[in-house]
N, C-alpha and C positions, 0 to 999 in steps of 0.2 A: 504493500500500500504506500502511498504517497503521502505524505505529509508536510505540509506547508504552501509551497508556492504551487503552481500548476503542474502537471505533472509535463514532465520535458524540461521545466525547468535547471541548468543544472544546478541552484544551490538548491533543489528539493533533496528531504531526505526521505529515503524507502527503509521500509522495515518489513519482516514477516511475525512480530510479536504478539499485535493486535491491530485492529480494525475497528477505527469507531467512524459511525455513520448517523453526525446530529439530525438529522430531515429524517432518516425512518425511525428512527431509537431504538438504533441497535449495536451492540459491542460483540466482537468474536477474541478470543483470546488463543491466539493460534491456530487460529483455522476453526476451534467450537463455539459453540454461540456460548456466551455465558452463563444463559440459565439453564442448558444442558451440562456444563462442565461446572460449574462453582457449586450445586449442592450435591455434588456424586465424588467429587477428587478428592484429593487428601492436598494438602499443600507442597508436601512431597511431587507428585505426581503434578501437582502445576507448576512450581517452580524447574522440574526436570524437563516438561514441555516447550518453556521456552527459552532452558539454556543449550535443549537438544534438538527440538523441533516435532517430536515426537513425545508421549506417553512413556515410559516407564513399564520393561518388564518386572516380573517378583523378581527375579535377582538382582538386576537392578536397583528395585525400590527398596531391598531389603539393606544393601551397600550402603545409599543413600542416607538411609535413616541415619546407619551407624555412623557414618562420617561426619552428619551435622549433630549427632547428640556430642560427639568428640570434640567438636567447636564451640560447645557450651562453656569449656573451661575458659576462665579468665587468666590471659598472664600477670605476677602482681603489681607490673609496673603501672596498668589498668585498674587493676584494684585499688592502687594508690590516687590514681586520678579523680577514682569515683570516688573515695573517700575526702581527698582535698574540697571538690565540687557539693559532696552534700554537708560538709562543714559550712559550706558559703549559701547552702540552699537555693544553688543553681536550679532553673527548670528541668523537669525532664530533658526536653528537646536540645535543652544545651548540654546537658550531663551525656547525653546520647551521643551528639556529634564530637566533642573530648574524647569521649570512651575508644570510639571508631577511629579517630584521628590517635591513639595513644595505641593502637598495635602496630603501630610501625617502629617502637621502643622495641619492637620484639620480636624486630626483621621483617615484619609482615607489609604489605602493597605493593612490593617491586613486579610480580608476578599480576599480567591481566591475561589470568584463564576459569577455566570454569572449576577449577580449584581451590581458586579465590573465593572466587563467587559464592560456593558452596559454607569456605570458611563464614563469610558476613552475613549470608542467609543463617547460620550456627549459631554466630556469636552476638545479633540483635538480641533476640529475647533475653541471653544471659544480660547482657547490657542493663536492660532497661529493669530487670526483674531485682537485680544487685542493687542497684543504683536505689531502687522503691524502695526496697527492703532498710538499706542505710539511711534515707529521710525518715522512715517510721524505728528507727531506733530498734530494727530488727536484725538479724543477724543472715547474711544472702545464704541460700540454699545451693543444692544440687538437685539436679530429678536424676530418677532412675534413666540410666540407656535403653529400654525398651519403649521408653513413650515417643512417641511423634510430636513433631515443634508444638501443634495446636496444644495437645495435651501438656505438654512441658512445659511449657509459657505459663498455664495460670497456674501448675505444680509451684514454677519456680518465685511466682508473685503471692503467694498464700501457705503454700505449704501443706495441701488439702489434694485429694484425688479430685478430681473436677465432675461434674455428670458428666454423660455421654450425650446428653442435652444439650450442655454447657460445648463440650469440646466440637461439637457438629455444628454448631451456631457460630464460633468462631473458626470455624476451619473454611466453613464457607463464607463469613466475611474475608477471610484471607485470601483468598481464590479467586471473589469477585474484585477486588480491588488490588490485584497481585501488578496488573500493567492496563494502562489508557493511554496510548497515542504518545502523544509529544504535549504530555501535561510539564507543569513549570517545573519541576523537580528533575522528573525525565528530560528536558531538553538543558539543563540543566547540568547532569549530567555526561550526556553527549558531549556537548562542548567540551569540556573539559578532558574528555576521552578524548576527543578529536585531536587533542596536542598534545595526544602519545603521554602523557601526563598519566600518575599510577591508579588503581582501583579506588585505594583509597581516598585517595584525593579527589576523585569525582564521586563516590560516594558522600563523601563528605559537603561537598557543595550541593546536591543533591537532599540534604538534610537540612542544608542551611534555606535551601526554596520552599520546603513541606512543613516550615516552621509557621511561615506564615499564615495569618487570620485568612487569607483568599484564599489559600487552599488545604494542607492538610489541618489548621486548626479550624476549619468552619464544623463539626461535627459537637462539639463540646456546648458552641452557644444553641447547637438545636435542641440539646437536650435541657438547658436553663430556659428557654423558651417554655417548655412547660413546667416545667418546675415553676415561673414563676407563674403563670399563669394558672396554675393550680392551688397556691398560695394564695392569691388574688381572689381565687372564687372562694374559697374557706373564709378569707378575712369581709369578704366583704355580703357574704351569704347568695352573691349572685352566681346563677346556673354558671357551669364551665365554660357552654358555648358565648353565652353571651358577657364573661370574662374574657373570652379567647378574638372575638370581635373585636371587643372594644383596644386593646393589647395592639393587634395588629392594624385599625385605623389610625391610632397615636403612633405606632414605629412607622407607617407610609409616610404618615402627612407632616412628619418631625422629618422625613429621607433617609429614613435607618433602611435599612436592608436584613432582610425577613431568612436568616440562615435555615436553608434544608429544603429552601422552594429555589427553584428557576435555575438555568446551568447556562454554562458561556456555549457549549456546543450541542447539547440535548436542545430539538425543539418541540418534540414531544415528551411523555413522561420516559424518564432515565430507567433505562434497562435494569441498571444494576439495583436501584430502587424494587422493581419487582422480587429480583431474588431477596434481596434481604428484607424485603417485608412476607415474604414465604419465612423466610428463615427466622423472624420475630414472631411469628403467630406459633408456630412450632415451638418455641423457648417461653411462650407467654399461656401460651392455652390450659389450660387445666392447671397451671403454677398458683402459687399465693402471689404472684405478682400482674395475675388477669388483668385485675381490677383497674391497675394502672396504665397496661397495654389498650384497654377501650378506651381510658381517659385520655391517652397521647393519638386515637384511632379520631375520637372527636375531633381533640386540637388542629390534627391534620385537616380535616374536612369543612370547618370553620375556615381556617385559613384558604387555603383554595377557593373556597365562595370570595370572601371578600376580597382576594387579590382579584378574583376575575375581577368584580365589580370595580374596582378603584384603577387597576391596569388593562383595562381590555383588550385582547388581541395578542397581548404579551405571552400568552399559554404557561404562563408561570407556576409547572408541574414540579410534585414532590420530586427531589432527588436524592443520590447515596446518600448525604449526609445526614438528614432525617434520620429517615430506618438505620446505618450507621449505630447513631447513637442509641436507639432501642435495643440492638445486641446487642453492641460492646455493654449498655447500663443492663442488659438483662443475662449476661454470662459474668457478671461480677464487676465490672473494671471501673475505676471512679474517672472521673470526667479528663483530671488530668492524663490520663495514660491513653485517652483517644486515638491523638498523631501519633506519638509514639508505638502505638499499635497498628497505625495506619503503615508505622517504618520497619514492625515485621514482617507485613506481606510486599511493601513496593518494592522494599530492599531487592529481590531476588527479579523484579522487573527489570530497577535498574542496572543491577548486573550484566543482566539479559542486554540491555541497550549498549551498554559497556564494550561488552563483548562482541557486538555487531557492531559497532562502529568503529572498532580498532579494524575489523576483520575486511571491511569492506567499506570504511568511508572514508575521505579525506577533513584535512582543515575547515569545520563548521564557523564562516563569514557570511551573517548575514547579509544584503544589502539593508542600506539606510536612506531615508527619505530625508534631505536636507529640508528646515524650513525657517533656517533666521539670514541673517542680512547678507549682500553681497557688494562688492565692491567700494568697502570702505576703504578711507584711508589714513595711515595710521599718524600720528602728530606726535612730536616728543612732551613729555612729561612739564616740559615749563612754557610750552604752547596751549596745553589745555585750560580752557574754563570751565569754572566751576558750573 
């Protein structure tokens, strides 16, 4: 697929990772559509599809497993990082990108291969799970080497066997937001590949893009969205819906922007939104936490009305970040560890681009649209007025 300029273009860039198509709303992630592949794979098995191109045989997947449980381990020169960082109660997202940038104390990023890759798909969740663990004055774990990243991930952030509810719900969040295009993280990264420059170090830039409130932190305010809004109808005895109205008239007409609705390239409803609101209903239904999945099912519904009403024509359809935050908040995870969870599954996207752009692309140069002044001329410093 083509991405960017027109296709012929030669600064476009081609990838075979994924395919996203805003006008129909639809994503393929390697050639499968996503909601055939994200609730059936394991994230093993999506990650290996697109640093190989193919699925994963049992031997394979069984190799696999064991090589990224082996990447769990921290070196301690890492450990000491994360420790310096939660003394200063650095964020996540920055403890995260330190962490990534501090395995190179340990020989680690010269190498851009899918060995790599492997390693940092490995060594995220230990990251983020150590690093939690040391802000809560807890002491980091190990999981057993028989669990799979999904399951080891919330082993390594609690220290609890997780359901199998739990672990299915985030495996397929992992899956569905494993790669998209040439989002700002991923191109991001490319760059940075593009001048033969190390894994890690485009990894790392890549972290520094997914930090931001436009994209990987937009998940976090969808879920405070109704939190407040649920608070609002307790306190003030009025119905949810017409707490939830009232919420989003005042965020339009003040020019806030309504996190979890409307996409820069979906112009229908977002693909990936379906799965994960399959995979919220599934983690919500017959839970002690039902109760709360209908009151965020409302919230949704409200809002879509009165966007249409106030934006017409806009098609301003739920997207990931919504349903997003309904698993991640209903397989355990508190709001801060959102992105950060988002940089378990892209991690292994952007590898994937990583690795396709050493393999087959040259020096990524935009062109640029000049538009300030021309033919000035320049005066020396005791000629100028003020």
């Amino acid at each position: 697929m083509a991405v960017g300029p027109p296709p012929g273009d030669p600064e476009a860039l081609e990838t075979r990772l994924s395919r996203v198509d805003g006008q129909a709303g639809e994503l393929s992630i390697g050639g499968f559509r996503v909601e055939d592949m994200a609730p059936q794979a394991t994230f093993e098995e999506a990650a290996f599809l697109l640093w190989h191109g193919r699925p994963p045989d049992l031997e394979e997947m069984g190799a696999l497993r064991g090589r990224l449980a082996d990447a769990r381990g921290l070196p301690q020169g890492t450990r000491n990082v994360l420790e310096a960082a939660a003394a200063t109660r650095l964020s996540v997202m920055d403890a995260l990108r330190l962490g990534v940038d501090s395995l190179a104390l340990s020989g680690a990023g010269e190498p851009v291969d899918v060995g790599m890759a492997e390693r940092l798909v490995g060594v995220v969740p230990a990251l983020i799970s150590t690093y939690w663990r040391l802000t809560q004055g807890k002491e980091p774990l190990t999981a057993p080497g028989n669990l799979g990243s999904a399951e080891a991930y919330l082993h390594l952030l609690t220290g609890l066997r997780p359901s199998s509810a739990a672990v299915r719900g985030l495996e397929t969040y992992l899956n569905t937001v494993i790669d998209h295009g040439l989002n700002a993280s991923t191109y991001t990264a490319r760059v940075i590949a593009s001048t033969h420059s190390d894994m890690l170090s485009s990894v790392v830039g890549a972290l520094g893009a997914l930090k931001g409130p436009l994209h990987g932190g937009a998940p976090g305010p969808a879920i405070d969205m109704v939190f407040e809004v649920l608070e609002r109808s307790r306190a003030s005895s009025r119905s949810l819906e017409a707490e939830t109205e009232s919420w989003v008239r005042e965020k339009v007409e003040a020019g806030g922007r309504i996190m979890g609705f409307g996409h820069r390239v979906y112009k229908v409803r977002d693909p990936r939104a379906d799965v994960l609101g399959a995979a919220a209903e599934s983690l919500y239904l017959g839970s002690p936490n039902e109760a709360f999945y209908r009151q965020a099912q409302a919230v949704e519904r409200v809002t879509l009305d009165v966007l249409e009403e106030l934006k017409p024509g806009r098609n301003l359809r739920t997207n990931v970040e919504f349903y997003t935050a309904l698993v991640l908040h209903g397989v355990g995870l508190p709001a801060e560890l959102f992105t950060p969870t988002f940089a378990v599954s892209r991690v292994a996207g952007w590898t994937a681009h990583i690795l396709e752009q050493r393999q087959h692309g040259r020096l990524v140069r935009p062109l640029e649209r000049y538009v300030g002044d021309v033919g000035r001329r320049w005066e020396p410093l005791q000629d100028r007025t003020g």
